[in-house]
C-alpha positions in Angstrom: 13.7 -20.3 -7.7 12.0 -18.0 -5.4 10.9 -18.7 -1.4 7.4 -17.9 -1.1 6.0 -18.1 2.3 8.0 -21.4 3.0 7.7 -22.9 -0.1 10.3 -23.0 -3.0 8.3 -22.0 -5.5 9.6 -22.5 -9.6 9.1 -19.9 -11.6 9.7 -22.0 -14.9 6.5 -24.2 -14.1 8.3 -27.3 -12.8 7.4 -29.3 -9.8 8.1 -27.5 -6.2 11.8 -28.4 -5.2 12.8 -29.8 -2.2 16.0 -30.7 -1.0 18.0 -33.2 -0.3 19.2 -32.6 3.1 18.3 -30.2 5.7 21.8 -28.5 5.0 20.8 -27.3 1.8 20.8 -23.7 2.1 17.7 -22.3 0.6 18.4 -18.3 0.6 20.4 -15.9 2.2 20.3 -13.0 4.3 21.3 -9.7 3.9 23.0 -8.1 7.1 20.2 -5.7 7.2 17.7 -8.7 6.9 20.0 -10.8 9.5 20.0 -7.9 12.2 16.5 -7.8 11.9 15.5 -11.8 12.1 18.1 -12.9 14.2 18.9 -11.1 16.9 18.4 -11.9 20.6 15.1 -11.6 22.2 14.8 -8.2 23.9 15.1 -8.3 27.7 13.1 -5.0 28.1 10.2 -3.1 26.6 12.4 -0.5 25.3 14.7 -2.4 23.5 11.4 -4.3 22.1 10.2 -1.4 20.7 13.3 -0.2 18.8 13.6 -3.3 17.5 9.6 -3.9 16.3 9.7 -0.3 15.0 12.7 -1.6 12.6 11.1 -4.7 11.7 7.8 -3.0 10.8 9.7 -0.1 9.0 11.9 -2.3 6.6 9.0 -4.7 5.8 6.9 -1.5 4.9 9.6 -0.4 2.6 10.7 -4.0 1.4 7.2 -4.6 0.8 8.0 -7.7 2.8 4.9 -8.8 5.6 7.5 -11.6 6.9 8.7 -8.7 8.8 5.5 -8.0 10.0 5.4 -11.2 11.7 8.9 -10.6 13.2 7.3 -7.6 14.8 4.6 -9.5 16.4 7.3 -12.1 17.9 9.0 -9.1 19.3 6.1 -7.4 20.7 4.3 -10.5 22.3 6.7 -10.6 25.4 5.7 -6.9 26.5 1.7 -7.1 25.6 0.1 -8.2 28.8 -1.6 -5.3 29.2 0.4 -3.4 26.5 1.6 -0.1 27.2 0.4 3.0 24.8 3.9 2.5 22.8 3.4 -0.9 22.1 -0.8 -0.2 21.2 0.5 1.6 18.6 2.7 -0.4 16.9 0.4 -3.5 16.8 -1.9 -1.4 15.2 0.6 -0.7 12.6 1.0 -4.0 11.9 -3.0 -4.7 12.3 -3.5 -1.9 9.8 -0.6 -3.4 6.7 -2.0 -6.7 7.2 -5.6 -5.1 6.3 -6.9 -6.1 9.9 -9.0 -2.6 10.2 -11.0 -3.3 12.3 -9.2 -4.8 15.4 -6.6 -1.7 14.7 -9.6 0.7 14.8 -11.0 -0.8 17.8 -7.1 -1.4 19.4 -6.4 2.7 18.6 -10.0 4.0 19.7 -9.6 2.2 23.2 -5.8 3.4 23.6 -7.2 7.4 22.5 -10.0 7.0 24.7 -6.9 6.7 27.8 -4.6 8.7 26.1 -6.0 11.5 24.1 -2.6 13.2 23.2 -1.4 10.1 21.7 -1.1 12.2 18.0 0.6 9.3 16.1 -2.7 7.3 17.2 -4.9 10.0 15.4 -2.9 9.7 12.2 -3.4 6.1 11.9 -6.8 6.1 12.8 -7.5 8.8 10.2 -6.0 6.4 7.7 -7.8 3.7 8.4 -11.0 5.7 8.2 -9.9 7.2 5.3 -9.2 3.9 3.3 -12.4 2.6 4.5 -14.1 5.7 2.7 -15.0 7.2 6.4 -14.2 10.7 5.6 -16.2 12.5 8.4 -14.3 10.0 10.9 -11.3 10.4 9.2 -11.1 14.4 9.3 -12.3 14.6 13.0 -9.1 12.0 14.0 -6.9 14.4 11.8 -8.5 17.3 14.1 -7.9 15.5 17.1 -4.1 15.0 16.6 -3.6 19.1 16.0 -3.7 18.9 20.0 -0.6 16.8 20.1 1.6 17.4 16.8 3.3 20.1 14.5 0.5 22.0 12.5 2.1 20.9 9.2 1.5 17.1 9.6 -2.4 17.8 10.0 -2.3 19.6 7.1 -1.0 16.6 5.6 -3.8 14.5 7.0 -6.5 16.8 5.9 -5.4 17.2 2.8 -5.4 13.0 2.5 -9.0 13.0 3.5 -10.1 16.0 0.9 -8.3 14.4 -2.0 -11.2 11.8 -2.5 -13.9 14.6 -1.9 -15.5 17.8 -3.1 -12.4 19.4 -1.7 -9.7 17.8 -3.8 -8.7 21.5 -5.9 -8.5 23.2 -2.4 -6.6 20.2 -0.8 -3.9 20.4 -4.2 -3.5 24.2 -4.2 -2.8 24.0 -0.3 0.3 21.3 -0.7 1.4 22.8 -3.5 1.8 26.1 -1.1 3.3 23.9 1.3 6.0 22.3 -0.7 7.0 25.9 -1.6 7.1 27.0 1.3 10.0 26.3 4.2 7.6 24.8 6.8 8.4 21.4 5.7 12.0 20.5 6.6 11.5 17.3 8.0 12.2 14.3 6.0 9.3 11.9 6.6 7.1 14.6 6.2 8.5 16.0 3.1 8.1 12.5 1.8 4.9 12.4 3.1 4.1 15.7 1.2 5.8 15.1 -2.1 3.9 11.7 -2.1 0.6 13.6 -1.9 1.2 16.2 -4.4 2.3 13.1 -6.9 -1.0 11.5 -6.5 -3.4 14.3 -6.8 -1.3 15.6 -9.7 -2.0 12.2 -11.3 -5.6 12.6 -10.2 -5.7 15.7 -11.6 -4.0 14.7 -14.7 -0.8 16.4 -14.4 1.4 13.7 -15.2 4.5 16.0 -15.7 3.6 17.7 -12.3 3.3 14.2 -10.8 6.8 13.3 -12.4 8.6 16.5 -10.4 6.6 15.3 -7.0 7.6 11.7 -7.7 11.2 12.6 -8.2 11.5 15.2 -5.1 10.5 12.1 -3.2 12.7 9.8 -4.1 15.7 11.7 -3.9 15.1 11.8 -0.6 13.4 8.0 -0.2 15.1 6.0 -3.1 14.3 2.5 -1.9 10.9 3.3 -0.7 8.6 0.4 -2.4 5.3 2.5 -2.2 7.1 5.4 -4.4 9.0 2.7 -6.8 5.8 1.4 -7.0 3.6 4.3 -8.0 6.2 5.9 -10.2 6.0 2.2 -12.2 2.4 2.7 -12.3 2.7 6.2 -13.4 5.5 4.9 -16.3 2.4 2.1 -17.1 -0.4 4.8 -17.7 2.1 7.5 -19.7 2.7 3.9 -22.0 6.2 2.9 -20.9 6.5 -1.4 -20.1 10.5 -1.1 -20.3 10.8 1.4 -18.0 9.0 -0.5 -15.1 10.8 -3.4 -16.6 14.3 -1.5 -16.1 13.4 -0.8 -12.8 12.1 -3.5 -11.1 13.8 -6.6 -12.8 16.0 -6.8 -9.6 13.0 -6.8 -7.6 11.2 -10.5 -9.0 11.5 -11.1 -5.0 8.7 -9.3 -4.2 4.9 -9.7 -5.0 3.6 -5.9 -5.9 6.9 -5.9 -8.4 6.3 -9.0 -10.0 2.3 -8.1 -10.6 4.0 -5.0 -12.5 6.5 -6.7 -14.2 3.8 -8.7 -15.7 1.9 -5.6 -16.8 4.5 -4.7 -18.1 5.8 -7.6 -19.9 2.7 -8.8 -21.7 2.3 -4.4 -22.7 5.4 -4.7 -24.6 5.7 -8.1 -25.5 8.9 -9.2 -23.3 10.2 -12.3 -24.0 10.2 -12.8 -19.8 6.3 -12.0 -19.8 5.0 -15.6 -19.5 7.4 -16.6 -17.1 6.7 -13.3 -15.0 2.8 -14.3 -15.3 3.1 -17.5 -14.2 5.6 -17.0 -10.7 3.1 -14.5 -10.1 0.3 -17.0 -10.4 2.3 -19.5 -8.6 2.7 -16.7 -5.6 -1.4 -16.9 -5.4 -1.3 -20.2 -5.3 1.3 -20.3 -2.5 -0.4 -18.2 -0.3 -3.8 -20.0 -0.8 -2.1 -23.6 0.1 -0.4 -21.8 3.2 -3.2 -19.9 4.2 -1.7 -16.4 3.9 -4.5 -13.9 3.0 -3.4 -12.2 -0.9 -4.2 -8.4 -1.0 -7.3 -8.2 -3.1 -6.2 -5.1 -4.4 -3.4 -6.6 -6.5 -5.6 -10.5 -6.9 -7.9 -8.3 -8.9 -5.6 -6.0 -10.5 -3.9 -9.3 -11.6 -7.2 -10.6 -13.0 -8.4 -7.4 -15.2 -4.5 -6.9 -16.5 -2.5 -10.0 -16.5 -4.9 -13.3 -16.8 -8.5 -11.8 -17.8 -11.6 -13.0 -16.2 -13.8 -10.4 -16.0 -16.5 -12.0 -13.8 -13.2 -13.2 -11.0 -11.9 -9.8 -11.2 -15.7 -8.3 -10.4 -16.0 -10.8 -7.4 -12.4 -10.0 -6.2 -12.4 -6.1 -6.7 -16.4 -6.3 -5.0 -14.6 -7.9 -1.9 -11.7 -5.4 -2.1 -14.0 -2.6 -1.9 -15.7 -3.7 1.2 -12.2 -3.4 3.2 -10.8 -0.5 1.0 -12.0 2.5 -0.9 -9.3 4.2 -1.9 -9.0 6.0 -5.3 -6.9 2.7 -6.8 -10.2 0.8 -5.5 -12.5 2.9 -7.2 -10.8 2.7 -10.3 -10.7 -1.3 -10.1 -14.1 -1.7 -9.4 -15.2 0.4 -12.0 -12.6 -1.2 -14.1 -14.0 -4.8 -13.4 -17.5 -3.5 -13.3 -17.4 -2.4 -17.0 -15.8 -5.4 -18.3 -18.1 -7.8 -16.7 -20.6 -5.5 -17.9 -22.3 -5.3 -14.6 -24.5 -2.5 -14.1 -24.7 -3.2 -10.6 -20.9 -2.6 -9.6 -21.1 0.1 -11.9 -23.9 2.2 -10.1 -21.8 1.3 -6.6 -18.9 3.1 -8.1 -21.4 6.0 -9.5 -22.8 6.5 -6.1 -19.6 6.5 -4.5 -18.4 9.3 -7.1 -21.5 11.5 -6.5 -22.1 11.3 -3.0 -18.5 12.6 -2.2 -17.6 14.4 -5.4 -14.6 12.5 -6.6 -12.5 13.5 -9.3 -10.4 11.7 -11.2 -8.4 12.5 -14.7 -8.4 8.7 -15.3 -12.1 7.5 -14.3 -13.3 10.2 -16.6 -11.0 9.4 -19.4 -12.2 5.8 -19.4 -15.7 6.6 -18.6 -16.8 9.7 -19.3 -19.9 9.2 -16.9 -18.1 9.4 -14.2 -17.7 13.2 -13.7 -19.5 14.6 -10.6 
């Protein structure tokens, strides 16, 4: 059994359990998770925001958006007007729950009163930057040079250059950077090695991307967007029981279970149905509860796990309204080609032409899409 946004979810297909009493304990807590959930209102805005920051930062790397919702309870005593401290962090938690544009607006009304706010310019950079606003998003990675360490906008720019014209320049100049000792900080060198592991599978260096994947998580082992994008890495190279190896301990969590799926049907697990169908059963769940599903992974789900081409289209079309990252552009193009939909197709042409995108693994797939 698995608790799914409130419900007790099966994953063997029968009916939803429900217990017998209200003393029938349902799940447990770690003590990390118990520190976080449990603990006493804060009585000031400084102990609020310690605590917020917490919640937000073990959701991100549990890849768990309850905690994101712990976060808001925390920060909802201390938000009448909220300070510059607290603007930030619910924009954090705007931004992982795809809200981009009440973040953007929340961020460019806090910079507009508090220009040296750097973190602010690195979040609004992102968000401009997964929206495919690369103009924006290099002007906000400007704009924080006034207020942090010269490293971390190289870091930004490099983010925004990666899905242009400038992707070999943007490549050489981490690779400089990781050998160099400017970077000492952890976050940032996680930050870096992160970066160099994506545009070496961009550039399709696979082993290169193995070295920058590893670097990072020596140093960030429990860090669900690495374990998550070495898995995928481990799924293009043709390798189902690894991911299987690694994430069979973590069936709690959605992104994991869409991967184990993969992986399972890939090498024909004897688990894959029953991986399939709790992941189906978490779309269901959220849909009953009302919980918005990351289109991203719905479509993912639809081209790899349970195909239907003409869903997937309709679910990676919406996606790509609200993101356009590299992983979008290969799902739409994905979905575009099996629905055999020349109009998706020519919005993932223009896309690649009018900001020179390169990608090993759009152009191995379809060869058309070189700029």
């Amino acid at each position: 059994m698995i608790l799914c946004g409130g419900l007790l979810v099966s994953t063997t297909g029968a009916a939803p359990y429900t217990p017998d009493n209200n003393n029938t304990v349902l799940a447990t807590l770690s003590d990390s998770q118990r520190a976080l959930t449990l603990a006493s209102p804060p009585q000031n805005e400084a102990d609020a925001l310690r605590l917020a920051r917490a919640q937000i930062d073990y959701g991100r790397q549990q890849g768990d958006p309850r905690f994101l919702g712990y976060a808001q309870r925390t920060l909802a005593p201390f938000s009448q007007p909220p300070s510059p401290a607290v603007s930030l962090l619910w924009a954090d938690i705007e931004q992982q729950r795809h809200q981009f544009t009440r973040a953007r607006t929340r961020l460019t009304r806090l910079l507009e009163q508090h220009p040296n706010q750097g973190q602010g310019w690195l979040m609004l950079a992102n968000i401009e930057r997964v929206q495919g606003q690369f103009d924006a998003a290099r002007q906000a990675c400007g704009n924080a040079a006034n207020s942090l360490p010269p490293t971390t906008v190289v870091l930004c720019q490099a983010s925004v250059q990666a899905m242009t014209d400038q992707h070999q320049r943007a490549y050489a100049t981490l690779q400089s950077l990781a050998d160099s000792p400017l970077v000492s900080d952890t976050t940032q060198s996680v930050w870096l090695q992160t970066l160099i592991a994506e545009m070496a599978i961009q550039q399709g260096e696979p082993e290169r991307a193995q070295r920058a994947l590893d670097a990072a998580l020596a140093l960030a082992p429990q860090d669900a967007y690495l374990r998550y994008l070495q898995n995928d890495l481990w799924l293009q190279q043709g390798h189902p029981d690894a991911v299987i190896a690694d994430l069979k301990n973590w069936q709690d969590r959605d992104n994991a279970l869409l991967r184990l799926a993969i992986a399972g049907q890939r090498s024909q697990h004897p688990q894959a149905g029953q991986w399939q169908q709790a992941y189906q059963q978490r779309l269901d769940a959220a849909e009953f509860a009302g919980r918005t599903v990351h289109q991203r992974e719905h479509a993912r789900y639809l081209l790899q796990v349970d195909p239907s081409p003409t869903e997937a289209l309709a679910v990676a079309r919406d996606n790509w309204q609200q993101q356009k990252e590299l992983t979008d552009l290969r799902l739409l193009l994905a979905a575009a080609t099996a629905a055999d939909n020349a109009d998706a197709q020519a919005t993932a042409r223009d896309f690649i032409d009018t900001h020179g995108v390169h990608d090993a693994a759009l152009q191995a797939h379809w060869p058309e899409a070189q700029p």
